[in-house]
matplotlib code that plots the C-alpha trace (Angstrom):
import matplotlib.pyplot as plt

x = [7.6, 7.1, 9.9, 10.8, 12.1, 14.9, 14.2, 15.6, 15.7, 14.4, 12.8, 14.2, 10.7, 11.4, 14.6, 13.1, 10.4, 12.7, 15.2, 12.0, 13.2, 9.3, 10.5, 11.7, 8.7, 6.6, 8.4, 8.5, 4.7, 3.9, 6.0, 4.1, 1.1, 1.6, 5.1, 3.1, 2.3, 5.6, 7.5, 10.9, 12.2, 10.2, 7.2, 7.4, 5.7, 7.3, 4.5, 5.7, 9.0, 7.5, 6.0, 8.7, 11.2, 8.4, 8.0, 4.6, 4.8, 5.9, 2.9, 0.1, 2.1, 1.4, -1.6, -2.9, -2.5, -3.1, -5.0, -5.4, -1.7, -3.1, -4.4, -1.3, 0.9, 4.7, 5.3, 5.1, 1.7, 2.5, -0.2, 0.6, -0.1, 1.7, 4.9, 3.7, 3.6, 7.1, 9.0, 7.6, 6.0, 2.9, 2.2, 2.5, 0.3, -2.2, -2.2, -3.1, -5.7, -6.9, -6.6, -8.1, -10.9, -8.4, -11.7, -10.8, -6.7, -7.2, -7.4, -5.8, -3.1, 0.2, 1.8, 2.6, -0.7, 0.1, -2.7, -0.8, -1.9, 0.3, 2.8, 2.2, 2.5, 5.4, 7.1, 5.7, 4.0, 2.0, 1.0, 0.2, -1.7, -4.0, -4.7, -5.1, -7.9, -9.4, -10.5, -11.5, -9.3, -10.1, -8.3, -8.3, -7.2, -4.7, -1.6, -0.2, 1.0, -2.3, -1.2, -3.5, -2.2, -2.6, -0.3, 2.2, 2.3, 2.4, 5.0, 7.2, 5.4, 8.3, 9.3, 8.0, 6.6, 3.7, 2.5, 0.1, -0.1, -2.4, -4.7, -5.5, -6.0, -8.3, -10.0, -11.0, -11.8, -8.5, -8.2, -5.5, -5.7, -6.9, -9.7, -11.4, -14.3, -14.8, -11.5, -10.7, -8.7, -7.4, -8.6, -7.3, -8.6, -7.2, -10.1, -11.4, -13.9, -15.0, -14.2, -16.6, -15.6, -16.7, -16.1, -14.0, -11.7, -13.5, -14.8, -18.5, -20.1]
y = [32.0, 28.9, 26.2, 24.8, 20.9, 21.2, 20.8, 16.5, 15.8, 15.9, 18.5, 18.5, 17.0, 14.2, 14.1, 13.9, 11.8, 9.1, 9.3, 9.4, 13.1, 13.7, 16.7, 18.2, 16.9, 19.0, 21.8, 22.1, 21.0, 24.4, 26.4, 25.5, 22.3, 21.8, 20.6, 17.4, 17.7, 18.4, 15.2, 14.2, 13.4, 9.8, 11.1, 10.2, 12.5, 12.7, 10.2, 8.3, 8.1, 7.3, 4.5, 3.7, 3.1, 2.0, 5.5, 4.6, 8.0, 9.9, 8.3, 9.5, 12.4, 13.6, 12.0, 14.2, 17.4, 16.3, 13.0, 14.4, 13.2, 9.5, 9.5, 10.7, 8.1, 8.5, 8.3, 5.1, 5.1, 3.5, 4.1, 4.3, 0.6, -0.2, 0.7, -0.7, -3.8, -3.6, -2.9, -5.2, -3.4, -5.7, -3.2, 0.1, -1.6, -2.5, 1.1, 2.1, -0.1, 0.9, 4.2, 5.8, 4.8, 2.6, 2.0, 3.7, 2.4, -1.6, -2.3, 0.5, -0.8, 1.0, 1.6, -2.2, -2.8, -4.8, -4.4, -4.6, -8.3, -9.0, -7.3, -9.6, -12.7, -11.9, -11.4, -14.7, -12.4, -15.1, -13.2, -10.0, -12.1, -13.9, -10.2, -8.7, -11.7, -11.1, -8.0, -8.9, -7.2, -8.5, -11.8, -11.6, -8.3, -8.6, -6.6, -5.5, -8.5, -10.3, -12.5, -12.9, -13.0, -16.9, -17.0, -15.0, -17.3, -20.5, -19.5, -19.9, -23.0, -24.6, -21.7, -23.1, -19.9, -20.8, -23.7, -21.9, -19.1, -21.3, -22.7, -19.2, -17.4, -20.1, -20.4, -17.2, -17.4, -16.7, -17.5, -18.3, -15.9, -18.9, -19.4, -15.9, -15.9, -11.9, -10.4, -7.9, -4.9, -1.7, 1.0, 4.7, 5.5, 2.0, 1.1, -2.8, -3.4, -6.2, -6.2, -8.6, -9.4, -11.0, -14.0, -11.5, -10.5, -7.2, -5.3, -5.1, -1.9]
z = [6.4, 4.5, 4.4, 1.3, 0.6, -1.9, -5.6, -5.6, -2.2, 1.7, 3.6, 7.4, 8.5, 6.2, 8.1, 11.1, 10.2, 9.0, 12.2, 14.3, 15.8, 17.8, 19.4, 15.8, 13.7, 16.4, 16.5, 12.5, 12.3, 15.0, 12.2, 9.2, 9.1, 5.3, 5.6, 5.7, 2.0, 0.8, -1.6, -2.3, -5.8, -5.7, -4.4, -0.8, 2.2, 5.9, 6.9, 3.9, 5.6, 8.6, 7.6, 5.6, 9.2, 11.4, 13.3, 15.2, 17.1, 14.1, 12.0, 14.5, 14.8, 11.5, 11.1, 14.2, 12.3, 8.6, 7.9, 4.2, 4.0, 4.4, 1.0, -1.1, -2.7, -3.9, -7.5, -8.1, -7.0, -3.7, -0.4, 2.9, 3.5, 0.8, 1.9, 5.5, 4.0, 1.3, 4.3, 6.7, 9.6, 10.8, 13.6, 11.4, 9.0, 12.4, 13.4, 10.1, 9.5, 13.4, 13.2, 9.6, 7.3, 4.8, 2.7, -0.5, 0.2, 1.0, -2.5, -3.9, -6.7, -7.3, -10.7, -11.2, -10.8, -7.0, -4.2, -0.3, -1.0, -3.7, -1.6, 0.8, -0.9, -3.1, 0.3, 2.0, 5.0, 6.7, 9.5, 7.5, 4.6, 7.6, 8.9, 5.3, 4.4, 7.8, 7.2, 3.7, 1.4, -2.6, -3.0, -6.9, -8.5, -11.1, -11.2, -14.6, -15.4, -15.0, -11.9, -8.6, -5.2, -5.5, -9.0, -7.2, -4.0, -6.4, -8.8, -6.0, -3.9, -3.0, -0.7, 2.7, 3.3, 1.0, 2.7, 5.2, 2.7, -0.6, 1.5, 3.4, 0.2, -1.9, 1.8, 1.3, -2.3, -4.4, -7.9, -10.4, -12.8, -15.4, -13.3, -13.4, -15.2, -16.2, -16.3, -13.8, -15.1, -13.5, -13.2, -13.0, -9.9, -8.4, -8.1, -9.8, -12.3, -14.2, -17.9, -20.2, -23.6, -27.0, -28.8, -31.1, -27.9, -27.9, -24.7, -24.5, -23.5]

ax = plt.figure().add_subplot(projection="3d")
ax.plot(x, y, z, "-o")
ax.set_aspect("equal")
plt.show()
């Protein structure tokens, strides 16, 4: 018998994902593996919930019986890493990056057009910006609003949180969005191209 997740709200696995219950997320994972898939009114999984509190266990958990629920984001277009990184779990965000192929998710960008970078900076995430540039996320995608990691980090420089956060980023080649030669657009997929356009303001082919 399948279990169903009420029409608006929760499932009991997203319950028990988000208190970090591992007996119950086992015991309702043995009655029915594609509980995983299931999504509350904004979109969110169980393993979005885990990452969401910072369930380490729950996360490899779930991710033990259904790494296709790695890839799905909520409805606002948001990853996995995404919400690592909103609410601030470095070592959710480690395990992540440790434990999957993240290749098609590094640079994914949500709704708003923000990568985990601009997450990151917005946020003033030392730590988690040295990791992200480490393992070479892009440094200059532009969220719907056309800003960079660096224009979000310097529109608020005076924070004292940016001082060791400019310097990392131009260090490893960020831009102010002024100073991007093509423009970089989003697109669909989350993926970045390059956009090149005519004197006229027109895209070429």
């Amino acid at each position: 018998m399948k279990l169903l997740a009420p029409p608006l709200g929760c499932s009991p696995l997203h319950i028990a994902c988000s208190k970090g219950h591992l007996d119950i997320t086992r015991e309702l994972l043995k009655l029915d593996m594609d509980l995983t898939g299931l999504q509350d009114n904004e979109g969110r999984t169980p393993l979005h919930w885990a990452v969401i509190k910072g369930r380490v266990n729950i996360i490899a958990e779930i991710l033990s019986v259904s790494l296709e629920s790695s890839e799905m984001t909520t409805k606002h277009g948001e990853t996995i890493l995404h919400l690592a990184v909103k609410n601030n779990h470095f070592e959710v965000l480690k395990f992540l990056m440790e434990t999957l192929d993240v290749s098609n998710l590094m640079n994914y960008q949500d709704t708003d057009g923000n990568t985990i970078l601009h997450l990151a900076t917005v946020r003033k995430l030392t730590t988690m910006i040295i990791y992200l540039l480490k393992l070479g996320v892009e440094v200059n995608a532009l969220n719907q609003k056309g800003y960079t990691s660096l224009d979000v980090v310097e529109a608020d420089a005076s924070n004292s949180g940016a001082l060791a956060i400019i310097p990392a980023l131009q260090e490893a080649g960020a831009k102010r969005c002024d100073q991007l030669p093509p423009k970089f657009s989003r697109h669909p997929t989350g993926r970045l191209h390059h956009q090149f356009w005519d004197h006229h303001g027109k895209e070429k082919l």
